[in-house]
N, C-alpha and C positions, 0 to 999 in steps of 0.2 A: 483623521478627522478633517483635515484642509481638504485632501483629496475628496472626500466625501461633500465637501461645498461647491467644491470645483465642479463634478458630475452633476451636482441640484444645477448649479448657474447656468450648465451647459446644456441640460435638459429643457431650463426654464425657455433660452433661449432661441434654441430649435423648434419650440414650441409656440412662441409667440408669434412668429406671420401667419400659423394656422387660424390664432383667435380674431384676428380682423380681417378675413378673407370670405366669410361667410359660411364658409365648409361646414356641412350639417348630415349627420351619419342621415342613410336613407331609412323612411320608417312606414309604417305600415300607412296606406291610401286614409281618410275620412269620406266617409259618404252621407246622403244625405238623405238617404232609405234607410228602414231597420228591417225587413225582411227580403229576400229574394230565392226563386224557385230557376233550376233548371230544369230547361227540359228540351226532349229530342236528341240527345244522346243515346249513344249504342251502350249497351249495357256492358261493362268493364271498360270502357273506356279510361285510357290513362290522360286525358286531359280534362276529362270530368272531375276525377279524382286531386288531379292538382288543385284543378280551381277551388273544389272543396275543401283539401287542404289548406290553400291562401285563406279563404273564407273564413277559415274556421278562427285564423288569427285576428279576424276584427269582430266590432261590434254589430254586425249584419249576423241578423237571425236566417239560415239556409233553411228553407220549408220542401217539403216532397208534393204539397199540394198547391200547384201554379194557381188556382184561384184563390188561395189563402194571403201570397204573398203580394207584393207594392209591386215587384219589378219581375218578370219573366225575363232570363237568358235563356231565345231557344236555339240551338245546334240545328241549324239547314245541315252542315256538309260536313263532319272531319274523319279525311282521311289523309293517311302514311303513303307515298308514294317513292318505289325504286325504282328507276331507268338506266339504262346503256348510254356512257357518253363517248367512250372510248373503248374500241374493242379492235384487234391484232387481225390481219388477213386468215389466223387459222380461227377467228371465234372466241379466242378469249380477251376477256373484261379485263379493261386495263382501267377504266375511268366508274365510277358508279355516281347519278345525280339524285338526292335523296330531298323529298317532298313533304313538309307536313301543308297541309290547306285544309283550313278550317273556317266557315262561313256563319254566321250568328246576325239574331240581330238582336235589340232590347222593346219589349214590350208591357203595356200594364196588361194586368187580365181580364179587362175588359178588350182588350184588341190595338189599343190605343198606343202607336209606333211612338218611341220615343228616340231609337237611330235603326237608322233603316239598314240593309242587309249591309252588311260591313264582309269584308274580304284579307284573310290571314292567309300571306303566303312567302313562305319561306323554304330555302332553297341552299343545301350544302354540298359541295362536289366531295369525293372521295377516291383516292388512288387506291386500285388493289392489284394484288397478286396472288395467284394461286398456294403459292409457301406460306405465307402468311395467312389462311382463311380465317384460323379462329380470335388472332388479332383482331383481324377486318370487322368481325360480328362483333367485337364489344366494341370495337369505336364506332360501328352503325349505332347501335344501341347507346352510345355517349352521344354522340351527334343527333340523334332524335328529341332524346332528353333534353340537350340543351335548346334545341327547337321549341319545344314543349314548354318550357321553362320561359324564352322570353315570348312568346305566343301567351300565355295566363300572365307576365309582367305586362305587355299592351293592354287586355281587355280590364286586367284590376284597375289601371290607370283609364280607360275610358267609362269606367262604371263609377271610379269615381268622380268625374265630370256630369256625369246623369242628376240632369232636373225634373224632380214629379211633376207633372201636371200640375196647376191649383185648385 
């Protein structure tokens, strides 16, 4: 029983510089729209799909008809880019530079720009070697993801800053 006070006291303790330090789990955006439409996406697109996903966790109603909704996200550009950063005098890829860039801007459906083109670009080096290819393919495919991933954490944080018109 002592020893089981002793672990409460010790818990208690390690615990308390967390409670006056401000530390607050992170939680889902508040916005100050209740609907929004994407649009200009390539059809499967996997950052459509996230963002729908994020979406789908708050109280933002997602509409498919852009003049239905308050706020248009429309997709100018997103593409996946692979390049040569490092490669051997006989031709093979020693280095690979992996690109997502995704281009958007926000608008009401009247036309009425509320941030104008905005610019996502992010940028992951990759070591490869031949022995290893099918490694290499799922850490491209992890490393996209996470691209993908803080690319829809930026734009959920900048839509949540979005002021309607009055």
């Amino acid at each position: 029983m002592a020893t089981m006070l002793q672990r409460r006291h010790l818990l208690l303790l390690a615990a308390a510089p967390l409670a006056g330090c401000g530390f607050e789990l992170r939680r889902e955006p508040e916005f100050l729209f209740r609907s929004l439409a994407l649009s200009g996406f390539k059809p499967g697109s996997p950052l459509a799909a996230d963002l729908k996903r994020q979406l789908s966790r708050t109280t933002v109603l997602l509409l498919e008809d852009a003049n239905r909704a308050e706020i248009v996200l429309e997709a100018l550009r997103d593409v996946r880019e692979k390049s040569v950063v490092v490669s051997t005098s006989a031709g093979q890829v020693r280095e690979w530079q992996l690109r997502v860039n995704f281009d958007y801007l926000l608008r009401t459906p009247s036309g009425e720009l509320l941030l104008p083109r905005t610019e996502l670009r992010m940028t992951r080096e990759m070591n490869y070697t031949e022995s290893t290819a099918l490694a290499k393919e799922q850490e491209e495919a992890q490393l996209y993801r996470a691209m993908q991933s803080d690319a829809v954490a930026q734009i959920m944080r900048r839509l949540s800053a979005v002021r309607l018109p009055a």
